[in-house]
N, C-alpha and C positions, 0 to 999 in steps of 0.2 A: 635481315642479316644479324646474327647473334654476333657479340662484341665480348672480350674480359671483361674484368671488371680492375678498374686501376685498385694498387696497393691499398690507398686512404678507405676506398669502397668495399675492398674486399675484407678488411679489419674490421669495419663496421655490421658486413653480413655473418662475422664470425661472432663476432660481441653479441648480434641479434636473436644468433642460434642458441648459445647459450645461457641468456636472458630471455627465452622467446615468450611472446605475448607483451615485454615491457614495452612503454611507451618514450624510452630514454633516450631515441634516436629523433623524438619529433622535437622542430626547431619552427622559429616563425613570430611571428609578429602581430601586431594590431595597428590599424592606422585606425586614429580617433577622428573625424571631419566634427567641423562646425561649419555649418552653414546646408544651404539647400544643397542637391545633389540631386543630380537626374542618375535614377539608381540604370538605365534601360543602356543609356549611355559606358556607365561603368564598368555592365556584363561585357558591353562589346569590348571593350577595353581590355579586359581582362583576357576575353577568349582569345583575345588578335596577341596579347602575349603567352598565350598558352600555344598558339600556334608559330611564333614567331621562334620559338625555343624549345626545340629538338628535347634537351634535357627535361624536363618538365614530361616528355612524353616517355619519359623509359621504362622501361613493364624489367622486370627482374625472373629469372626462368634457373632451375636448376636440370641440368641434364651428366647424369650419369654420378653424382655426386658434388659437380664442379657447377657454380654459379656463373651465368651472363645474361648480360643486358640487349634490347633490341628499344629500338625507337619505334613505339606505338602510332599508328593513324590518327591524322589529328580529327577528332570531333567535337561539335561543338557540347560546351561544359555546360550543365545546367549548376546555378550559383542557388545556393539555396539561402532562402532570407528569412530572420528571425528578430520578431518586432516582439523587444520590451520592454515597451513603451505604456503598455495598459496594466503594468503592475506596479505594486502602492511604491518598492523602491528597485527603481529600475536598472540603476548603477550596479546598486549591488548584487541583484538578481543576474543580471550579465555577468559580472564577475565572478560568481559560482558556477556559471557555465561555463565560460570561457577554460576556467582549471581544470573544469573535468572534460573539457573536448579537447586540453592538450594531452589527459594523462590517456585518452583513447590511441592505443596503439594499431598501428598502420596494416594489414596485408600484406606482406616482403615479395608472394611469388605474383607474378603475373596479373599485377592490380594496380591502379592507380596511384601514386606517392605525393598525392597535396590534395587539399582539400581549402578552397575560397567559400570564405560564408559572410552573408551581407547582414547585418542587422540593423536595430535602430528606436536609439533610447529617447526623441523625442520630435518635434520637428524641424530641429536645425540640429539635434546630436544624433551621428551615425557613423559607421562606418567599416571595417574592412576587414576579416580577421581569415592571415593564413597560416595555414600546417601544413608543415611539406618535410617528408622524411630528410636527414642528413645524410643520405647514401648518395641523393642525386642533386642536392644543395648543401650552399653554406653559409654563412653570415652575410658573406660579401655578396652573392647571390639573392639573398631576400631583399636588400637593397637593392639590386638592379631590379627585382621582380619590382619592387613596390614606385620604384622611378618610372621605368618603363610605362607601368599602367597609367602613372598619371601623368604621363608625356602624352598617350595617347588620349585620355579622357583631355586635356584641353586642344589637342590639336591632331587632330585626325588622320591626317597625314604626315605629323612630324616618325612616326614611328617606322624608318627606312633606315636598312642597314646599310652604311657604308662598306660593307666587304661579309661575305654569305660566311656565320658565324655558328660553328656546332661544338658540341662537347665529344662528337667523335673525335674532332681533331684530336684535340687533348690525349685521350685514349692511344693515339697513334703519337704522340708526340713522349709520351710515357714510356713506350714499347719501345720508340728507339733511343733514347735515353737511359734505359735497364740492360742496353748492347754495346754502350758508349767508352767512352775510356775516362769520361768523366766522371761518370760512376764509379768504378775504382777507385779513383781519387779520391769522392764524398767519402766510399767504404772503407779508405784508411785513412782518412780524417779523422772520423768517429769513433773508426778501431784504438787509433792513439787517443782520442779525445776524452774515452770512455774507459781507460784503463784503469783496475784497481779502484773499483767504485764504491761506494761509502753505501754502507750496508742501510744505515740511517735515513738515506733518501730513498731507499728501493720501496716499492710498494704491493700489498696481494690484494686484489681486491675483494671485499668482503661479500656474503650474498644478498645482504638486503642493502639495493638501489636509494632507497629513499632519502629524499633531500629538502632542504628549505634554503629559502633565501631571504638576506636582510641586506636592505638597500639604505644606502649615508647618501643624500642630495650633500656637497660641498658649500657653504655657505660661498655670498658672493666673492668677499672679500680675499677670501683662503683662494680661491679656484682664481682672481686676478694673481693673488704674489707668486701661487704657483705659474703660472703660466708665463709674469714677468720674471720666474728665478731661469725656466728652462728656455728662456727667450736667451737670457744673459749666457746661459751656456753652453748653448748652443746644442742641445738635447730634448727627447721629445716627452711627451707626457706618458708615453711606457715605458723610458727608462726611469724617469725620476718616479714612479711607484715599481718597479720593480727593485730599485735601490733602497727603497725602503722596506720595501714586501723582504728582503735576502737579510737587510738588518735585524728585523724584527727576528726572524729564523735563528740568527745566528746567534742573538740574545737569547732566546728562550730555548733553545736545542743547546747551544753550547756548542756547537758545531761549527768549522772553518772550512769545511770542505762543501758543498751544497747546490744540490741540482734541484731546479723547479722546468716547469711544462711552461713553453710559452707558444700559442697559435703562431703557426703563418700563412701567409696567401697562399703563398706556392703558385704565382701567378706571373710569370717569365715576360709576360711584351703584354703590348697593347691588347693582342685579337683574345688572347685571355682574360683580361681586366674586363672584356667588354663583352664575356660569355659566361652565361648560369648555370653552375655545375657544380659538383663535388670535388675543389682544387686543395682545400685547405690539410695542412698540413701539422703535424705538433711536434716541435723542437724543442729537447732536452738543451738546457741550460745550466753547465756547471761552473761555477766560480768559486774561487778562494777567497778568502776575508779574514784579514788579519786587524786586530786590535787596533796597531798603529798606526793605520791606515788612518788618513781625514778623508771625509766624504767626498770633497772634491777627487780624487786620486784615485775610489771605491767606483765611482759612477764614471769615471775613465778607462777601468779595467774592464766595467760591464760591457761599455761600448766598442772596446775594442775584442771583446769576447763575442757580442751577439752578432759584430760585423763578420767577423772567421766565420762564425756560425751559419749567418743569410747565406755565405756563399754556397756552402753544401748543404743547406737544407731540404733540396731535392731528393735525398734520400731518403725514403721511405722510412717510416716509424715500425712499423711490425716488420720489413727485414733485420732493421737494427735491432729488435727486441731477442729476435730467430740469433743474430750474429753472438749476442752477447748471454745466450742460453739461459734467461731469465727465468725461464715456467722450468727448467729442472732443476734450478737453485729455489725453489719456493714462491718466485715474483712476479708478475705480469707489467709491471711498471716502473719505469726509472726513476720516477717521483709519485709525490703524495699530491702535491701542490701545483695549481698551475692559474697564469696570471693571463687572462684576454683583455687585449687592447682593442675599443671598437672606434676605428678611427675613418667610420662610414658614417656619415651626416646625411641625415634624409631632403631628396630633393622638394623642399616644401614651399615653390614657387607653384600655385595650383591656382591664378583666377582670384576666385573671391573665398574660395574655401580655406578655412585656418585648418590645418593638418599636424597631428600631434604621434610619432612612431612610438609603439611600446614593446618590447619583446616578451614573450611568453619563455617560458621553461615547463615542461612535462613531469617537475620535482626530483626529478631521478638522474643519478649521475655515476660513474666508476671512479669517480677520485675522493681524495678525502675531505679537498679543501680548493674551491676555486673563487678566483677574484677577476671582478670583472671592472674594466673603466670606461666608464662611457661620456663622452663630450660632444653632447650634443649644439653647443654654440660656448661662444666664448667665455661665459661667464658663469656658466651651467658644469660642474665636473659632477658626475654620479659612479659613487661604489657600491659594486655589488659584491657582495657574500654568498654566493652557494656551498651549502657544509652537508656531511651526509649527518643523520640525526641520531645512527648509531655510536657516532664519535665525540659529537661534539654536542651540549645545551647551547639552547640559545645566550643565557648569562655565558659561555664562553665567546663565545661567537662578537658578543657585547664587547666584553674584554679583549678579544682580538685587534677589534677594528679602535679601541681606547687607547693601545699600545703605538698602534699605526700610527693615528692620528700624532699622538706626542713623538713620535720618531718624525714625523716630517714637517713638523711644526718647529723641532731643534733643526732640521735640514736647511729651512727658510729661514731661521735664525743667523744659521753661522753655516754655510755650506765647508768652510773649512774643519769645524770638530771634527775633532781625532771621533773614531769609532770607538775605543776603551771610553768615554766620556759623556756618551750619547748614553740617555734613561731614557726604559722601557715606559717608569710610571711620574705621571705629571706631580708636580708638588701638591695639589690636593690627595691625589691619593696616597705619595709617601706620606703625607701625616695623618689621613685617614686608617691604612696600614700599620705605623708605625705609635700613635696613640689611641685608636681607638681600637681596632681587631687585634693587633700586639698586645692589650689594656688584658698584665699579668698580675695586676695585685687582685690578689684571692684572701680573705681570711681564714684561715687555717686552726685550729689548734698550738698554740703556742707552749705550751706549757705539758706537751705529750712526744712519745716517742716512737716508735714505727711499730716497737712492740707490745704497748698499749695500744694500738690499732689492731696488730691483728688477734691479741685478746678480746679486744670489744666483740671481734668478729667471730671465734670461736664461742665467747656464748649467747649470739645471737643465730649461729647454725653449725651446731657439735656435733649433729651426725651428716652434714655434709660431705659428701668427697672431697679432698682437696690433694692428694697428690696420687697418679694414678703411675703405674710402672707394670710394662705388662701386662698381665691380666689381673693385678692384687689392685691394691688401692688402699690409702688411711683416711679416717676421716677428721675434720678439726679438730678434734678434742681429741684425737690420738695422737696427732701431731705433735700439738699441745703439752700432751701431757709427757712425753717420750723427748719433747728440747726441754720440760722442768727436772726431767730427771739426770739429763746431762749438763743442765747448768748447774745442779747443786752435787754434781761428782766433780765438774770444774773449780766449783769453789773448794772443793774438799781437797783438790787441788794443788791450792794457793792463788787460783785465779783472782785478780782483784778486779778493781772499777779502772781503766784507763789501760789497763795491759793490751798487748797484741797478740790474737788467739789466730795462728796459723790454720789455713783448710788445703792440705794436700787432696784432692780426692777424686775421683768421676763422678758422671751424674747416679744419684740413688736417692734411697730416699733417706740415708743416711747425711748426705751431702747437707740438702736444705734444711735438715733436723738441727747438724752440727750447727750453721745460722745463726738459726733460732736460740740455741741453746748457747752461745758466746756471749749474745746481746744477751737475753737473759742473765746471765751471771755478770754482767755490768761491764765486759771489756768488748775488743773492737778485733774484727776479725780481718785476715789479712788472705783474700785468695790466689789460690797458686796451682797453676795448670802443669799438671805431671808430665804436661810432654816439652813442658819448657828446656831449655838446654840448661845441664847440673851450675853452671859460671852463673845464668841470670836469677836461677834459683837459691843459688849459698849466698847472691849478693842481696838479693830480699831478705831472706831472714838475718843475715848479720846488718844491715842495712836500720831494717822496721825494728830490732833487737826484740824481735815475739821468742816469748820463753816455752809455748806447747805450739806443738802442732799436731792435730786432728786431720786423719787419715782411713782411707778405706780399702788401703792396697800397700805394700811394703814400698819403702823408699830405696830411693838408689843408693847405692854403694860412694856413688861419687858426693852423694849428698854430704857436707858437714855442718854438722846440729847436735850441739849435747844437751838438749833442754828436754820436756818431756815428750815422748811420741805418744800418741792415745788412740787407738786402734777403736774405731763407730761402728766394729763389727762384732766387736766384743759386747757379750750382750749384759756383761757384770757390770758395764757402766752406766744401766738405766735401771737401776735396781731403788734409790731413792725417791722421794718423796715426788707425788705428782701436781701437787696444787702449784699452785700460782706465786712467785716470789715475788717479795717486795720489790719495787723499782728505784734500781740507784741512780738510772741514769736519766741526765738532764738534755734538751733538746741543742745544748751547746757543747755534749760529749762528743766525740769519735763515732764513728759507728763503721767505719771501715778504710781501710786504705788499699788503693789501687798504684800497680808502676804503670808508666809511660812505659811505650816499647824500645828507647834508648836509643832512636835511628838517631838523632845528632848527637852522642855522648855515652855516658850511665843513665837507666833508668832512672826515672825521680818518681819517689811514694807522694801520691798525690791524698792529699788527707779528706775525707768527707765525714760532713758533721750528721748528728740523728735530723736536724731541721734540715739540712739541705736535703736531705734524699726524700724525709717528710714532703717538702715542701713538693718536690718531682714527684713522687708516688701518688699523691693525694690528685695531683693533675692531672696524672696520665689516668687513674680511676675515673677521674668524671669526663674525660677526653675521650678513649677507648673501648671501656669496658659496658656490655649490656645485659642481658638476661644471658643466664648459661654459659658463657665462655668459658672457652680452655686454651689456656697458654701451651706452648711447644715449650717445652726448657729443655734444652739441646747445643747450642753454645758455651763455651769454653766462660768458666765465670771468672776466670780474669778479664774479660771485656767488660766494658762499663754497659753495655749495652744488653748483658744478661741481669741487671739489678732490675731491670722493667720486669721480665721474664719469671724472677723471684718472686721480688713484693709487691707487684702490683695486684696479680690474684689471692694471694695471701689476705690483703686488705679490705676486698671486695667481693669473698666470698666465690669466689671464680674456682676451677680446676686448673691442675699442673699437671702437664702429661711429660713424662720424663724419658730423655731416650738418650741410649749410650752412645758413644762413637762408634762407627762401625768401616772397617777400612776396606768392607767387599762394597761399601754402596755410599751412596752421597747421603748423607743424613738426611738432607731438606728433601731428598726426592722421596724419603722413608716417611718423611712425615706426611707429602703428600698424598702416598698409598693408601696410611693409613687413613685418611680422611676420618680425624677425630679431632683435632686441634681446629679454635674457630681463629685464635690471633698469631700473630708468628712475628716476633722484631730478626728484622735483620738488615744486610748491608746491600746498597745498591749493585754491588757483586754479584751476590747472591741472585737478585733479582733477571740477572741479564743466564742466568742459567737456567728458568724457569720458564721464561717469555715465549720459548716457541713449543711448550707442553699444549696439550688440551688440559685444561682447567677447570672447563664447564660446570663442573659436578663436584668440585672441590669442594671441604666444608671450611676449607679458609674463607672468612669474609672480610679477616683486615689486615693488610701489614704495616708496622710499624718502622721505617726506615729511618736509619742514623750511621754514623759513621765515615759514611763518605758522601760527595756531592752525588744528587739525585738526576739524573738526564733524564728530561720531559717524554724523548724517545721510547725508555726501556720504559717508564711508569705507562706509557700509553699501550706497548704493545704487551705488555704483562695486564693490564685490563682487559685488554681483547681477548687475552688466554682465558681466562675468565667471565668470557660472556659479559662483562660490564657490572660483573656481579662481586665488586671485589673494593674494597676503601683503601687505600693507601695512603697512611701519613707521615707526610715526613719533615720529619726532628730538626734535620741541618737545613735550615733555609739560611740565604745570606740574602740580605735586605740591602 
């Protein structure tokens, strides 16, 4: 008699299809034995639960398109046994096997789904290794398998079922539960529960599976406090890491709104608890978290959150995904993250044999990031780490669970700390951060100025390109020689040492010329973005009292200025001498002044000296800059964050690719066309307009972000745009 397949099973044969051949669905265990073992005994064992559980016997069949299950004739299983016991290390020879008999993936149609296999590493170590797909078991279920058998291996007759037990029922108990009225219910529970969902928690899964795991054993002492703090609180050991697991998110996301995946039974009464099958269930968990929240209050809301939640967790996971049109918004998951609580203790009352349970994983997984707890006796807490390897290094993975750790180490400190006051990093590491990788004294050049750098640089490569515009391009030493010509018509001027030389102008290569050529003639230049409004523009120049201003486009009418205008298009003002001027200016001159953008008041001219910007340029050169690079200069150079842009390739022998505003198209998306620029500074803005491009192919390989705070978020999914092929650093850290 052919059966559906419930909701949980039929998610999994769709995952299967389109992962097919992965091994990401096999789940299962190892029991370690010490001691003798009558292996002849254990067969029987084992086959009398393979016959005892219908589940176990379920063959998978597709017909007509649509997938269902029938319950196969029970015969008796041959256990096949594998002694490595005669190799030089036997341990670890098993454990090479063991990884690659989980990553052997299963048969779906019409085939057996577990496989028992007996080994045996010496003559008192042995024992039990199973794989059994997750379509027809679950966590909870390998536990009853691995009880069961050895309820029956010491007592032969204890293995009678108090009431005739199948995973049909289930099946039929599913069915009318998807007719009910309490479905409805669950289905506008979630509907409201799930409204207006934070983009940040959604998830796509990527195509490469592969994963790794790193396991933290709890030392004793830690796994007592904890266990006396959630005695005191009356709360379990999956809320108090899940209340950490959401802090930790909420610090490093920056995020208050935040869903993670959390297992559940999904296992209604007794006759369930005490049948092996595919019950289990995954329930999205969203919670708010506010600042001023104290932990206590935090892990109050959780509980009274995951309690609403148990109640309707009977609805299915992939209806709610279908409800909430996730695959046509981009997403297949509600979260990234998901936290499993194994709160199954193995029955290891066996006789004389000492029995030791280990879970296997097949490496392979659809999420980003899963945490596992396992407490296997009271004084034993074990965390696991499953990350996929696409996303995450191991040194992250490191620093994940270092974070963790110091967030619940403050938890057991002071369960009342406000949330605003909980740290992410322990006091070793703020001062390993803070004086040793902070550690910014550099020796510099004291006694030079930015443009004695990029002199040094022009005659060490004068036929380099260094600014490219369209199809033309100059090389250093035309640069060079073309800002000598306009510093000594500035001077001719009246230009002196300490004046302020105005730059109205757009990008060209006029623009960076002008620059060049202010400092050159010993004064400080003052930039100003022509689409500024004429008010914040007349109050700059009457403000900085700059007596020229250098320009590449006529001025507004509204502008008022009677000092000199000096037109960089006019080619009679490079007409003078091309060498190299004597240098007037000291590294405690001016070298430019910047306004604030006057959101609390009037702009204020903020002043920078030749050393300070020395001091950034020289940094961000040996920070950024490698073989062949080319800058984007495309930015508005009244932001401080186009001086990188400027002099950083200037100094370093690098290219500047120059590109105008353009108001048919986004500039940054211009520059990505173009695929010629290798570095790009820009603003966390920016970034979150770029994130869901294809990137792959880009010949960006670094951005430089500043300006605004950075979300862990947008840096993570602008690396994926990019195939993992992409540096991002960024400027504004707050420590």
């Amino acid at each position: 008699m052919y059966h559906n397949l419930t909701h949980a099973q039929k998610r999994i044969w769709i995952t299967d299809r389109i992962y097919h051949k992965s091994p990401m669905h096999n789940i299962g265990g190892c029991l370690k034995i010490t001691g003798h073992v009558d292996w002849n005994k254990m067969v029987h064992a084992v086959n009398d639960v393979i016959q005892f559980n219908d589940s176990l016997r379920i063959r998978l069949i597709e017909i007509d398109g649509e997938p269902y299950q029938y319950i196969h004739d029970y015969s008796t299983s041959v256990i096949e046994f594998l002694d490595f016991s005669g190799h030089e290390n036997a341990h670890e020879t098993f454990e090479k096997w063991v990884e690659e008999f989980f990553r052997s993936p299963f048969e779906l149609e019409d085939k057996e789904l577990f496989q028992f296999v007996i080994y045996k590493l010496s003559e008192v170590e042995s024992g039990l290794v199973l794989k059994i797909h997750h379509i027809i078991s679950d966590g909870w279920s390998v536990a009853l398998i691995q009880k069961q058998i050895f309820e029956k291996y010491n007592n032969s007759n204890r293995l009678k079922p108090a009431l005739e037990l199948s995973y049909i029922d289930y099946i039929k108990k599913e069915r009318k539960y998807l007719e009910s009225i309490r479905f409805l219910k669950d289905q506008q529970f979630w509907s409201n529960k799930l409204e207006h969902l934070p983009e940040t928690s959604l998830y796509k899964n990527l195509s490469n599976l592969e994963c790794n795991r790193m396991l933290h054993s709890l030392d004793e002492l830690t796994s007592q406090k904890i266990n006396s703090l959630i005695k005191e609180l009356g709360i379990s050991l999956n809320i108090f890491f899940i209340t950490a697991f959401l802090i930790y998110l909420h610090k490093t996301l920056g995020e208050n709104d935040i869903i993670i995946g959390t297992p559940v039974l999904n296992r209604g009464d007794y006759e369930d608890k005490q049948t092996i099958g595919m019950y289990v269930s995954t329930m999205p968990l969203r919670v708010g978290i506010e600042d001023k929240q104290s932990i206590f209050d935090f892990i109050k809301i959780i509980v009274r959150e995951i309690k609403r939640c148990y109640i309707h967790q009977k609805y299915p996971y992939d209806l709610l995904i279908k409800d909430l049109q996730l695959v046509s918004k981009g997403y297949d998951s509600l979260f990234k993250y998901n936290l499993n609580y194994y709160n199954t203790r193995f029955f290891d009352e066996s006789g004389e044999l000492q029995i030791e349970a280990e879970e296997y994983t097949s490496r392979q997984q659809n999420l980003s990031l899963q945490l596992t707890i396992n407490q296997w006796n009271e004084n034993k807490i074990l965390l696991g780490m499953d990350y996929k390897i696409e996303e995450y290094k191991q040194s992250d993975i490191k620093l994940v669970y270092q974070h963790l750790e110091t967030i619940w180490k403050q938890m057991l400190y002071d369960p009342q700390m406000k949330i605003k006051d909980i740290k992410l990093l322990s006091k070793e590491e703020i001062i390993n951060r803070i004086y040793t990788l902070n550690q910014n004294t550099r020796n510099y050049p004291q006694d030079k100025t930015i443009i004695q750098h990029f002199e040094e640089q022009v005659e060490k490569e004068p036929n380099k390109e260094a600014l490219i515009n369209n199809d033309t391009s100059l090389t250093y030493s035309e640069v060079n020689q073309r800002a000598n010509q306009l510093a000594r018509f500035l001077i001719s001027k009246g230009v002196e040492k300490g004046d302020i030389v105005s730059i109205y102008a757009y990008h060209s290569y006029e623009l960076v010329i002008a620059i060049l050529g202010i400092l050159k003639a010993g004064a400080a230049y003052l930039p100003i973005d022509p689409d500024y409004p004429h008010e914040r523009i007349n109050f700059m120049l009457q403000d900085s009292k700059s007596r020229t201003i250098l320009t590449n486009i006529s001025l507004s009418n509204n502008i008022s200025f009677d000092g000199e205008i000096i037109d960089l298009l006019n080619q009679s003002i490079y007409t003078l001498g091309k060498s190299n001027l004597s240098i007037t200016n000291s590294p405690e001159d001016v070298v430019y002044i910047i306004y604030t953008s006057g959101s609390t008041g009037m702009p204020k001219g903020v002043i920078i000296e030749h050393r300070n910007l020395l001091n950034y340029i020289l940094w961000a050169r040996n920070t950024y800059v490698g073989d062949n690079e080319a800058f984007a200069l495309y930015s508005s150079i009244a932001f401080d964050l186009t001086v990188t842009t400027i002099f950083t390739p200037l100094v370093s022998g690098s290219r500047m690719i120059i590109y105008k505003q353009d108001e048919q198209e986004f500039i940054l998306y211009r520059i990505l066309e173009d695929n010629k620029a290798t570095i790009v500074k820009l603003t966390p803005s920016h970034l979150s307009l770029i994130k869901n491009m294809n990137n792959r192919n880009s010949s960006v390989k670094k951005f430089i972000v500043g300006g605004e705070n950075l979300k862990v978020t947008i840096a993570n999914e602008v690396d994926k745009s990019f195939d993992g092929n992409i540096e991002i650093f960024n400027e504004r850290v707050n420590l």
